[in-house]
C-alpha positions as CSV (number, residue, x, y, z in Angstrom):
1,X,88.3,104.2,134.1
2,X,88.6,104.1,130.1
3,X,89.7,106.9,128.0
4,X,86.1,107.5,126.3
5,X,87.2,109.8,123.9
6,X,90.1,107.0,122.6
7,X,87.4,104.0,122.9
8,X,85.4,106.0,120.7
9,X,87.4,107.3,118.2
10,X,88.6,103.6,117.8
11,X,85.3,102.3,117.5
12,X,83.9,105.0,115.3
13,X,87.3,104.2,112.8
14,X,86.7,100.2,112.5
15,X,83.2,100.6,112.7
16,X,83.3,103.3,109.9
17,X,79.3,104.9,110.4
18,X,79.8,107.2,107.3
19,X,80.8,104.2,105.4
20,X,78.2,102.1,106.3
21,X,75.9,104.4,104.0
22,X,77.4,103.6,100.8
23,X,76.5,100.0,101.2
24,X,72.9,100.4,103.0
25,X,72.2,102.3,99.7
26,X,73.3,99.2,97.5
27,X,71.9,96.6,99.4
28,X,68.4,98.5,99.9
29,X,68.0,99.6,96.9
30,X,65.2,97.8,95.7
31,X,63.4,98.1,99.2
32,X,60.7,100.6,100.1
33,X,61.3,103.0,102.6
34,X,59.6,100.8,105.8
35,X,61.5,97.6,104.7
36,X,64.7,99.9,104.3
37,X,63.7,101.1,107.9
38,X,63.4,97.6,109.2
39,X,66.5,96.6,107.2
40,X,68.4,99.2,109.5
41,X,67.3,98.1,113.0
42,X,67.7,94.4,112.3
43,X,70.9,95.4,111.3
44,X,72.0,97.2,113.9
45,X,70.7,94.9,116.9
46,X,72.5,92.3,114.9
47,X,75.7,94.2,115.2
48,X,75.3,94.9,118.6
49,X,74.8,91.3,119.3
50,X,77.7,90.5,117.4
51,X,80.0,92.4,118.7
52,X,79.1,92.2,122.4
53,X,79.7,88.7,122.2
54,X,83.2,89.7,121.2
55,X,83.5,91.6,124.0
56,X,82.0,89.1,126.7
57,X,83.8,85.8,125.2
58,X,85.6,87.0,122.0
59,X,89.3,86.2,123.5
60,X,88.0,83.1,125.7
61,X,86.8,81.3,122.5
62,X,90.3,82.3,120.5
63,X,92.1,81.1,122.6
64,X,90.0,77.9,123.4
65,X,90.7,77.3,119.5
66,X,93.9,78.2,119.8
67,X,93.8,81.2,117.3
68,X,96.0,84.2,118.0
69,X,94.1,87.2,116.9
70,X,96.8,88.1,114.3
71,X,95.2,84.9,112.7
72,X,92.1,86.3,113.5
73,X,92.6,89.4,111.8
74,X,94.2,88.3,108.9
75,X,91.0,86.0,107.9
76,X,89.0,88.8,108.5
77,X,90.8,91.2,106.4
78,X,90.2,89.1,103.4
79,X,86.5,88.1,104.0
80,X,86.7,92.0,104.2
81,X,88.6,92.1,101.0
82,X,86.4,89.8,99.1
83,X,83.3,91.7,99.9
84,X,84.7,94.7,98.8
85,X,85.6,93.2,95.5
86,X,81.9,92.9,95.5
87,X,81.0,95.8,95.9
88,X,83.5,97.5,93.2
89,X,82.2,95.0,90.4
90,X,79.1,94.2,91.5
91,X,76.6,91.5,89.4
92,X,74.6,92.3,86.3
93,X,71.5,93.7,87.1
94,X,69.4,90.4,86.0
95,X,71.3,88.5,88.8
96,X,71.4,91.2,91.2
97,X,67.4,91.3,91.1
98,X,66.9,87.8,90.9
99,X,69.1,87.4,94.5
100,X,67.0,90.1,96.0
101,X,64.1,88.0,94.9
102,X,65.5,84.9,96.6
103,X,66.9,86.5,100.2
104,X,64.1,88.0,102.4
105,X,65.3,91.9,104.1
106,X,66.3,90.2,107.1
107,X,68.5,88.0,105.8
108,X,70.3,91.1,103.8
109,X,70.3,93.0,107.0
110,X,72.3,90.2,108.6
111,X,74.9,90.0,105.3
112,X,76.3,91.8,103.8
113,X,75.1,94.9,105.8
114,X,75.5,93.6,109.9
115,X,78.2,91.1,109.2
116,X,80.9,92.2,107.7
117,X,80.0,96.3,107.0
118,X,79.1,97.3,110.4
119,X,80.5,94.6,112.6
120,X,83.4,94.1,110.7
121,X,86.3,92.1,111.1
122,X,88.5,95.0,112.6
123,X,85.6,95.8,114.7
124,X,85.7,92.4,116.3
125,X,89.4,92.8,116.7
126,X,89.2,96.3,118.5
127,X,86.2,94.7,120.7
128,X,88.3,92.1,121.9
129,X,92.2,94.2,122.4
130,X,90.1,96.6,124.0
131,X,88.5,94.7,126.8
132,X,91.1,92.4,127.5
133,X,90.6,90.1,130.7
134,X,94.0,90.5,131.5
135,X,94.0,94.7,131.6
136,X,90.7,95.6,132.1
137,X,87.9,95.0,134.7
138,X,84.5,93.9,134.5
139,X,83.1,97.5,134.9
140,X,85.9,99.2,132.5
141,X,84.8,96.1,129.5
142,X,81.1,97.7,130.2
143,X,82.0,101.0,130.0
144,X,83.6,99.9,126.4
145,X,80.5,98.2,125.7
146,X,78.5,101.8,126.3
147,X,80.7,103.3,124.1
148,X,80.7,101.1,121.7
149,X,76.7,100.7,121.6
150,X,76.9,105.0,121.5
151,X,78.6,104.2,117.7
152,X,76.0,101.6,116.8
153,X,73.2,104.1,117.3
154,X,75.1,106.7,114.9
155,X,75.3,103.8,112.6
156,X,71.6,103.4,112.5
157,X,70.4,107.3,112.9
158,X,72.7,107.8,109.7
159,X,71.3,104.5,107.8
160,X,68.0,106.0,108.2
161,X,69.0,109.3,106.8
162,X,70.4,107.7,103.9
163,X,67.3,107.7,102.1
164,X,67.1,111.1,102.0
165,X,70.9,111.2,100.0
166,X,69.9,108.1,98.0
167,X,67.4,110.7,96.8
168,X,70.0,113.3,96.5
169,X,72.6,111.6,94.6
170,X,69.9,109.0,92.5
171,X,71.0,105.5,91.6
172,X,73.9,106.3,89.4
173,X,75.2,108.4,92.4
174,X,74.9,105.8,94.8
175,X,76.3,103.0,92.3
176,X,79.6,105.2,92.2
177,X,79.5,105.6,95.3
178,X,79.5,102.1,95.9
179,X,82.1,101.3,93.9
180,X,84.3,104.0,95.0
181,X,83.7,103.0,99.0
182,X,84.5,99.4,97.5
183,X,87.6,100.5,96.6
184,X,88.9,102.0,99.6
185,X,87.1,98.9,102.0
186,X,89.8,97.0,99.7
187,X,92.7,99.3,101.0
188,X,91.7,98.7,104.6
189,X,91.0,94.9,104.4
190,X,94.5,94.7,102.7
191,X,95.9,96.8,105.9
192,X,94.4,94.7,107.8
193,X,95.7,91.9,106.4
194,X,99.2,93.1,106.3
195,X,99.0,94.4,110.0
196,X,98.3,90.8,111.0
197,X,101.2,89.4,109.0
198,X,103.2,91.9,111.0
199,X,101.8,90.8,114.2
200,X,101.8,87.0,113.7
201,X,105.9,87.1,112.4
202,X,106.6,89.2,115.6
203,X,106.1,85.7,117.1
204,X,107.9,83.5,114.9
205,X,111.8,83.5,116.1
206,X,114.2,84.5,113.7
């Protein structure tokens, strides 16, 4: 049996649901509250999807390819990276509008917001280490998959609810915030990347 409260906490830390609100915030902005609504389910069955394919066939398909996930996690780290970068200096407003123009809600619920914010590169990591054919059974990688789905659900109850802090903070608020949760998403994707340097030179001999 898994450690629930350990699957959890490690899920709910690469997952991040509190800062998944900063960046529904942005990327909604210029919805109305039921697009914003159906911007948050997609988004979150999207995730799900995502990452439970990580968990079924994530390490069978990196290692068909050949990819150790150091590899793995250093590419996602600076996907991760370059969105943040993004999100700190943003476009003007003229483009900004004009892209929301061109890209329908469901395609903004499936990037930025699903891929990489909620299922994020270090998610995708942690879904495969922690269901690992060669540790874990087939009923302990489901048991990860509950918990993991448990996180998903915060993700969306809170993604809902930040409409009502949009509302509290206004659109300067949330544009700080942005920016600020921009910056620290560039502190983990660089830790990320770093980690996998770490972890991929372990395997190089001296």
């Amino acid at each position: 049996m898994i450690d629930y409260i350990a699957v959890f906490i490690t899920f709910f830390a690469v997952i991040d649901p509190i800062g998944t609100i900063p960046v529904f915030i942005a990327v909604t902005d210029k919805y109305d509250q039921k697009t914003k609504r159906r911007v948050a389910l997609l988004a979150t069955i999207v995730s799900a999807f995502v990452l439970l394919f990580f968990i079924v066939g994530g390490e069978l398909l990196l290692n068909a390819l050949s990819i150790p996930l150091p590899a793995f996690q250093i590419s996602g780290g600076i996907v991760l990276f370059l969105f943040a970068l993004n999100m700190i200096f943003g476009d003007s407003k003229p483009d900004e509008e004009i892209k929301l123009l061109q890209n329908s809600h469901k395609e903004t619920a499936i990037f930025p917001l699903a891929v990489p914010s909620i299922a994020s590169p270090g998610a995708m990591l942690a879904a495969v280490l922690l269901t690992k054919n060669s540790v874990f059974t087939v009923w302990e990688q489901m048991q990860t998959a509950l918990v993991m789905l448990s996180v998903l659900i915060l993700v969306y109850v809170l993604m809902i609810l930040a409409g009502f802090i949009h509302r509290l903070v206004g659109n300067s608020g949330a544009s700080v915030i942005s920016r600020v949760m921009g910056l620290i998403l560039t502190s983990v994707a660089t830790t990320n990347i770093l980690a996998g340097l770490a972890e991929y030179y372990k395997f190089i001999p001296s």
